[in-house]
C-alpha positions in Angstrom: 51.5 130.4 161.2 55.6 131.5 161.2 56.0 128.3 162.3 54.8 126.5 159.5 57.7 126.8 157.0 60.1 125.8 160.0 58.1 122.8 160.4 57.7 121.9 156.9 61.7 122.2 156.5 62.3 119.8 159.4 60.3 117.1 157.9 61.8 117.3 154.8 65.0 117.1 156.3 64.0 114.4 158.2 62.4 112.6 155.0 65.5 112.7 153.2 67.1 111.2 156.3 65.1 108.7 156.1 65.5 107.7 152.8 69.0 107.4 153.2 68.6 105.3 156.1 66.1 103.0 154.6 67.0 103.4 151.1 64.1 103.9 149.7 64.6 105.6 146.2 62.3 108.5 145.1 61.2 107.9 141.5 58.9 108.7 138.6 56.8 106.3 137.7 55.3 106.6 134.1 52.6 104.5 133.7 50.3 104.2 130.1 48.0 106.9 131.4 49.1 108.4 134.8 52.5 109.4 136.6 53.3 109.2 139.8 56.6 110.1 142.5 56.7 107.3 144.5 59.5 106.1 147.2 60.4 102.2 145.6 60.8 99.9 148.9 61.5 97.0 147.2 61.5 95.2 143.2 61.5 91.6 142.1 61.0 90.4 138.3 57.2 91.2 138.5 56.3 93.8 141.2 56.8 96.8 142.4 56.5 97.7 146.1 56.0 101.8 147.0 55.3 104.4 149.0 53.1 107.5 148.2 55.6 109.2 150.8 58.5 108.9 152.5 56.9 108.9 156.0 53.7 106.5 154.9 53.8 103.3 156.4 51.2 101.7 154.0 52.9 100.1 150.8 51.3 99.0 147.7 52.7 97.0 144.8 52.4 97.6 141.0 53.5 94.8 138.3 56.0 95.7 136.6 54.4 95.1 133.0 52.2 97.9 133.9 55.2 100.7 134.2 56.1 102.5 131.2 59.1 104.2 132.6 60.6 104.6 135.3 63.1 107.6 136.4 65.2 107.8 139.6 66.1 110.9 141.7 69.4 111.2 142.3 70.0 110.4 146.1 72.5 112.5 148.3 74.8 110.0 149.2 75.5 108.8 145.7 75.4 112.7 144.6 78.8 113.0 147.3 80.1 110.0 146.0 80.4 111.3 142.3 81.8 114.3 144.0 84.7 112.5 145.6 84.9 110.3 142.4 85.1 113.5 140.1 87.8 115.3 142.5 89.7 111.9 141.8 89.7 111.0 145.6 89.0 107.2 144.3 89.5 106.0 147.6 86.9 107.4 149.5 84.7 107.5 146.5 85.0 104.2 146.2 84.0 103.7 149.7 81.0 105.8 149.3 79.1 103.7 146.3 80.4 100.6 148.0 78.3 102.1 150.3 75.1 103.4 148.1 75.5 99.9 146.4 74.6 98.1 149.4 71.6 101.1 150.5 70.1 100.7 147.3 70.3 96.8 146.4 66.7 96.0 147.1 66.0 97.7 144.3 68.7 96.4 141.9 66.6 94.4 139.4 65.5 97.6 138.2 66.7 99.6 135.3 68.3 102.8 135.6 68.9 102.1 139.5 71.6 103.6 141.8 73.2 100.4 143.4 74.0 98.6 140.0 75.2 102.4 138.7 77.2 102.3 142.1 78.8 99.4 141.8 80.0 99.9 138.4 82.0 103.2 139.5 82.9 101.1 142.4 85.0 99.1 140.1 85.9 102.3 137.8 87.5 103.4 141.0 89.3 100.1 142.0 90.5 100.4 137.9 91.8 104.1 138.3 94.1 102.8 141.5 95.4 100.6 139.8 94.2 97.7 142.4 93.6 94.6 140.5 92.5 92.8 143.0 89.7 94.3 144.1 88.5 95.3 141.3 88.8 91.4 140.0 86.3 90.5 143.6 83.8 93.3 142.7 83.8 92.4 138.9 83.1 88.6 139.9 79.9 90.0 142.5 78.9 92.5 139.7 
């Protein structure tokens, strides 16, 4: 029974792993009369595709006109990136969404979403160096 806890905070660890190796984003989502946290594998115009949890292998899908709301958990990686954005190192932040950007793109046709928030500060990065160039190429993908 000590064991338990230990166990428990390995498999978190290594859910949250996996989420950032997947990308899978954790969310909230409201629905007319329910709510649920779900891990969002994929979106498209009409359907959702989740996971009850981040180590199920079984997916389901959800149309999108039936979702109130729907609220993101911030993920670590983007977290570290504001960091390094907010202690003005704009060139490894900008690194770091360029990186979340391309985690979280499967998921970027939905609102409130990490890799469309990523690559805007991305470009706010590119802007704050002063490199014109870049952030021209990013704008034009954006």
């Amino acid at each position: 029974m000590k064991f338990l806890p230990l166990a428990l905070l390995i498999l978190s660890g290594q859910a949250f792993a996996q989420q950032e190796k997947y990308g899978d984003a954790r969310a909230v989502l409201i629905l007319p009369d329910d709510a649920m946290v779900v891990w969002i594998t994929a979106a498209s115009s009409t359907n959702i595709e989740y996971k009850d949890t981040i180590l199920s292998i079984d997916r389901q899908r959800l149309a999108r006109a039936s979702i109130d709301a729907i609220y993101f958990f911030e993920p670590p990686s983007y977290k570290e990136a504001l960091g390094l954005f907010k202690g003005r190192d704009y060139s490894a932040a900008k690194e770091a969404f360029a990186k979340v950007r391309e985690e979280y793109k499967k998921i970027d046709d939905l609102p409130g979403n990490f890799s469309t928030l990523s690559g805007f500060y991305e470009i706010e990065c590119a802007r704050k160096m002063n490199d014109l160039e870049s952030m021209a190429a990013l704008l034009e993908d954006f």
